[in-house]
C-alpha positions in Angstrom: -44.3 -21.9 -21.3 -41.9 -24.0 -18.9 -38.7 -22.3 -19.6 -39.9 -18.6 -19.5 -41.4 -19.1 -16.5 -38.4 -21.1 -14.8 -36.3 -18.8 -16.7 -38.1 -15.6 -15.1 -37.0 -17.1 -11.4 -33.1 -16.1 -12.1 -34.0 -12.3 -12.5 -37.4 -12.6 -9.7 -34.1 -13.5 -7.0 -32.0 -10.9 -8.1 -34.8 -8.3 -7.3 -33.3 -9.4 -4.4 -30.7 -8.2 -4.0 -32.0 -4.2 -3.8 -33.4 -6.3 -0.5 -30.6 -7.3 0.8 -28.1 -5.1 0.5 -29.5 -2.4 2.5 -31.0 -4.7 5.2 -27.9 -7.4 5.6 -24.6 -6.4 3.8 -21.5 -4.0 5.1 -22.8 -0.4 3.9 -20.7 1.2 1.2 -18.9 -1.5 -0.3 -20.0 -2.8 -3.4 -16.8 -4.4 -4.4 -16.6 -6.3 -1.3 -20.5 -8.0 -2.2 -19.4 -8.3 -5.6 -16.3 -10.3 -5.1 -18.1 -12.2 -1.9 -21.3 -13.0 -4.6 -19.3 -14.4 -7.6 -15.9 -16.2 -6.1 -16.8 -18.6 -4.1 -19.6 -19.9 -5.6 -17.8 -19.8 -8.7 -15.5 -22.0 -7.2 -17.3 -24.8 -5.3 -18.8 -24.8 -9.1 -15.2 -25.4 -10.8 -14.1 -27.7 -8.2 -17.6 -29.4 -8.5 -16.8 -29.8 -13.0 -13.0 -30.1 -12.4 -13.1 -29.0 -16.2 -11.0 -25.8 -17.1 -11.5 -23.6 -20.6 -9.3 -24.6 -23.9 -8.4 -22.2 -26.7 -10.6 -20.1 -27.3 -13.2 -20.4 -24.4 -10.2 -18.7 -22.2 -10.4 -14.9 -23.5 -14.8 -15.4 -24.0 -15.3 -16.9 -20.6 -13.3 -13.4 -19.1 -15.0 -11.3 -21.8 -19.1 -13.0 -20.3 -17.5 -13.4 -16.8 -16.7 -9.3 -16.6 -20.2 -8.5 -18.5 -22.7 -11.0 -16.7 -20.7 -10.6 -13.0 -17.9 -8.9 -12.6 -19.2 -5.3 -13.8 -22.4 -5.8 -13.3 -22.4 -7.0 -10.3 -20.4 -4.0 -9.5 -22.3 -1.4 -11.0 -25.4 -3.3 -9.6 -24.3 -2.6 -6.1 -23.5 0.9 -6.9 -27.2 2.0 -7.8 -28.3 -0.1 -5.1 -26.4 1.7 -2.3 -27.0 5.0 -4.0 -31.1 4.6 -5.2 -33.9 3.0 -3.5 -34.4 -0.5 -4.8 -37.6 0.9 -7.1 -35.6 3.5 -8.7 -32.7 1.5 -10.0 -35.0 -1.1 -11.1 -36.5 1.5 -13.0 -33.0 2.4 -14.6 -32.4 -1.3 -15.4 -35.4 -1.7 -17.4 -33.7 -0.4 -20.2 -31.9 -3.5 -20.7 -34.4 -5.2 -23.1 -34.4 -2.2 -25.7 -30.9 -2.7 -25.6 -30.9 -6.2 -26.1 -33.4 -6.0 -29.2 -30.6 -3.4 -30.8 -27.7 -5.5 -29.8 -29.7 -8.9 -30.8 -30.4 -7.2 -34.5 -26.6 -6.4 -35.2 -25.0 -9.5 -34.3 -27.9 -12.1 -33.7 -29.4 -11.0 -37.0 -32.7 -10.9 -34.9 -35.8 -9.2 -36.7 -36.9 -6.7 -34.1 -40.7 -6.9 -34.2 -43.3 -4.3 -33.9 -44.9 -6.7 -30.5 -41.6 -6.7 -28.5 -41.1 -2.6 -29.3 -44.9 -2.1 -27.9 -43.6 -5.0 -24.8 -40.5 -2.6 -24.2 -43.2 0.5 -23.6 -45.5 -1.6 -21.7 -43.0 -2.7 -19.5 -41.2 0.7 -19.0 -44.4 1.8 -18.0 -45.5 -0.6 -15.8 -41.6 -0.5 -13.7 -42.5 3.0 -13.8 -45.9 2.9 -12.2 -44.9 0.1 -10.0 -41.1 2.3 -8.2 -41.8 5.4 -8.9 -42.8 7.5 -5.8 -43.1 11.3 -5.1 -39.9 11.2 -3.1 -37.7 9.1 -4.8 -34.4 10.2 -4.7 -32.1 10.7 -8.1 -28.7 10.1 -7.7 -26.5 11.2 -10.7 -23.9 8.0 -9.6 -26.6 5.6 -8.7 -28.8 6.5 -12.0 -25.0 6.2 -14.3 -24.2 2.8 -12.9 -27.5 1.3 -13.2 -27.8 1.9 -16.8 -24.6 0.8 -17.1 -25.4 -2.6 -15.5 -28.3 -2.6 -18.1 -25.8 -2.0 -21.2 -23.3 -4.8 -19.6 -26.4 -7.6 -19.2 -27.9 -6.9 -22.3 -23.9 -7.2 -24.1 -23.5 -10.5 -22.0 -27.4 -12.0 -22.9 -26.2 -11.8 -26.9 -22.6 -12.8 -26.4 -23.7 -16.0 -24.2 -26.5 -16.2 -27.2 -24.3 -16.2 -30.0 -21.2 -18.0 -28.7 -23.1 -20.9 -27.2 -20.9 -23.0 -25.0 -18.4 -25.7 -25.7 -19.2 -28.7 -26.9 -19.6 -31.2 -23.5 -19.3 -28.3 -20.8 -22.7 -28.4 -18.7 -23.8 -25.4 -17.9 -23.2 -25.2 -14.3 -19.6 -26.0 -15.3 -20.1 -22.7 -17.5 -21.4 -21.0 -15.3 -18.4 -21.5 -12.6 -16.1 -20.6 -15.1 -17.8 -17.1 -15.3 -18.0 -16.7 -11.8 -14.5 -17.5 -11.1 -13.0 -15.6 -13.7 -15.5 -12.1 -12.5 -14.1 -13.2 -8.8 -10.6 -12.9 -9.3 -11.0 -9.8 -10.5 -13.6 -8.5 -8.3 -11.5 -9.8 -5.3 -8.0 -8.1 -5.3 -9.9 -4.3 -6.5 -12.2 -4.9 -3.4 -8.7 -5.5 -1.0 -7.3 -2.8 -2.4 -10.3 -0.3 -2.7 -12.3 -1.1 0.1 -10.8 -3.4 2.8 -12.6 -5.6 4.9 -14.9 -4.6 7.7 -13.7 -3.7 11.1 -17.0 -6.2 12.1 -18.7 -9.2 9.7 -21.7 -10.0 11.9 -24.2 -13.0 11.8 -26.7 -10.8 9.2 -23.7 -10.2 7.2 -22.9 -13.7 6.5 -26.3 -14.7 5.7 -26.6 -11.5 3.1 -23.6 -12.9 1.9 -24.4 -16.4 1.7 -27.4 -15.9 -0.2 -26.2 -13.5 -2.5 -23.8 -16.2 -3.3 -25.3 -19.6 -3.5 -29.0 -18.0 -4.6 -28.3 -15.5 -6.3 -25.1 -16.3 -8.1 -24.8 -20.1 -8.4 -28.9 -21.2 -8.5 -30.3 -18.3 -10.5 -27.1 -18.0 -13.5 -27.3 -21.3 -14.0 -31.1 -21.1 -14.5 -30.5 -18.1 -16.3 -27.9 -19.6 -19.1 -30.7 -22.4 -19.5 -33.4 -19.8 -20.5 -30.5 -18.6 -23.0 -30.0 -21.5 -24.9 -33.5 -22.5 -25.1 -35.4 -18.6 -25.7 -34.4 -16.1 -28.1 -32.4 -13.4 -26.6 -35.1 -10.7 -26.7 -37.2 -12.8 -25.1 -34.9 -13.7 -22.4 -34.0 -9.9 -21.7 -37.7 -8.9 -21.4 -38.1 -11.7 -18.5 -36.0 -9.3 -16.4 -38.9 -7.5 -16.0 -39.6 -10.1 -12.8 -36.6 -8.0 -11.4 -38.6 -5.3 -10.1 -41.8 -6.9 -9.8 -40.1 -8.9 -7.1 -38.2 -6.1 -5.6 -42.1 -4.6 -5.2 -43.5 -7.7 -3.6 -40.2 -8.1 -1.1 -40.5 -4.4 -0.3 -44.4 -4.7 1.0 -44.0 -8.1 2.3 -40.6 -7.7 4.6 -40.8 -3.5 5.1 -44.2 -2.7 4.7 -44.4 -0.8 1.9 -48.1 -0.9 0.8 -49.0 -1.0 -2.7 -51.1 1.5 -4.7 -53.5 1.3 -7.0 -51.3 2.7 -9.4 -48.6 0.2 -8.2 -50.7 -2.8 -8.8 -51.6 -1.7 -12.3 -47.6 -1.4 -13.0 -47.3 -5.0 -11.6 -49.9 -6.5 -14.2 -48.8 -3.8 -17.0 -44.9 -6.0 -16.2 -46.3 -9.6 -16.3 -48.3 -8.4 -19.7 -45.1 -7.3 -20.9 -42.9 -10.1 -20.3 -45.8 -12.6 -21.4 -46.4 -10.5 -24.6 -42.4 -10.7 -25.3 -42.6 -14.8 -25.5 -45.5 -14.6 -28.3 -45.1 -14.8 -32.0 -41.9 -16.9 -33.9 -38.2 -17.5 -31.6 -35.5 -19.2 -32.2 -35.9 -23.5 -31.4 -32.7 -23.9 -29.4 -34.2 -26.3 -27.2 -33.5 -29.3 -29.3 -30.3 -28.5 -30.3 -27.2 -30.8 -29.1 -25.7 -29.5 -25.4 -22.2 -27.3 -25.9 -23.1 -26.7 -29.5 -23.4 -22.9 -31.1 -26.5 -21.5 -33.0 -26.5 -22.5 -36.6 -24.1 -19.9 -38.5 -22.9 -18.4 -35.3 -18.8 -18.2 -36.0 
């Protein structure tokens, strides 16, 4: 059970980021965190590998770069300035349906009866953990969040079938994504957005942890649950998302919980623990940089 549960700390620090954003970041611009989350950690990472993409690793790493971080990041931000935290949590938990479709067509993964009945559970449970009477619905906010959702789930089965190259660590890998979702987060933010007329001291820190937490620590985490869990079961681990978006929310803004909220918190951990039983691909043993048998 190591690697779900070290895996499941990538997606518990991007709960996060609903956090975050409202308390510490510039209000209204979501390019601007994007770009300020992905390039420079991105970059102290490729300086840190001093190894660049060949062939074809040049066109995939901008394909998983734009689907992991650039546009979700993005659209992230979007439902997060638009919905309260709960809510677009609750949007996002569509990603691991979408992953068990997406993981059937080109992973050729058998979608079983136990991860349909740990996609319900979990729905539920994000459900009876966000959902209040006044929550607002924002047509924008609710859009870009499931967006998000369609762009992780497409970049959990890409980064599951096409592996990485042979030698490339994965904090190399995941520089080159960053990067690559940086440079083309960063020039549509200029041009979009601006900069602020003010950064101040809270900015930098939302900024800085956004950055080296949440982007650099908890992808490269994330990429190592990849290799070594099957792609439904790394998709249902997201779960921990809003579970920690909960827990931030009661223990930084006082937002108590219900008893309804606490039955959605352990209806999420059921989920995401009943996702990991029964037969998943054995990655873990398989050489570094190397694909998944009969992956092209």
């Amino acid at each position: 059970m190591f690697d779900p549960v070290l895996t499941s700390v990538a997606p518990a620090v991007w709960g996060s980021t609903y956090l975050v954003t409202t308390e510490l970041l510039p209000p209204g611009r979501p390019l601007l965190a994007s770009a300020a989350r992905a390039l420079p950690a991105g970059l102290v990472l490729l300086a840190a590998g001093r190894v660049l993409p060949r062939g074809v690793w040049w066109w995939r790493v901008l394909v998983l770069g734009v689907l992991n971080m650039g546009a979700f990041f993005y659209l992230l931000f979007v439902a997060a300035y638009r919905l309260p935290g709960g809510v677009a949590a609750l949007v996002m938990s569509v990603q691991p349906m979408l992953v068990l479709l997406l993981g059937a067509v080109l992973l050729k993964e058998r979608v079983r009866a136990v991860q349909v009945a740990a996609c319900l559970l979990g729905a539920l449970g994000v459900a009876l953990l966000v959902l209040r009477p006044q929550a607002a619905l924002d047509t924008v906010g609710v859009l870009a969040g499931l967006a998000a959702a369609a762009c992780m789930a497409s970049g959990i089965v890409l980064t599951k079938r096409w592996g990485r190259p042979e030698g490339v660590g994965v904090l190399t890998f995941t520089g080159w994504q960053l990067t690559a979702a940086g440079l083309l987060l960063a020039p549509a933010a200029l041009l979009a957005e601006g900069l602020p007329g003010r950064i101040t001291a809270a900015n930098v820190a939302g900024f800085g942890y956004l950055g080296v937490v949440g982007a650099l620590l908890a992808y490269a985490i994330w990429f190592r649950g990849i290799e070594r869990l099957s792609a439904s079961a790394v998709s249902f681990l997201a779960f921990a998302s809003p579970l920690a978006a909960t827990v931030l929310g009661y223990v930084f803004l006082g937002q108590g919980l219900s008893p309804l909220q606490t039955a959605g918190a352990l209806a999420v951990v059921a989920a995401a623990c009943l996702a990991q039983t029964g037969p998943r691909r054995r990655t873990a043993r398989e050489p570094t940089g190397t694909r998944p048998a009969g992956v092209p």
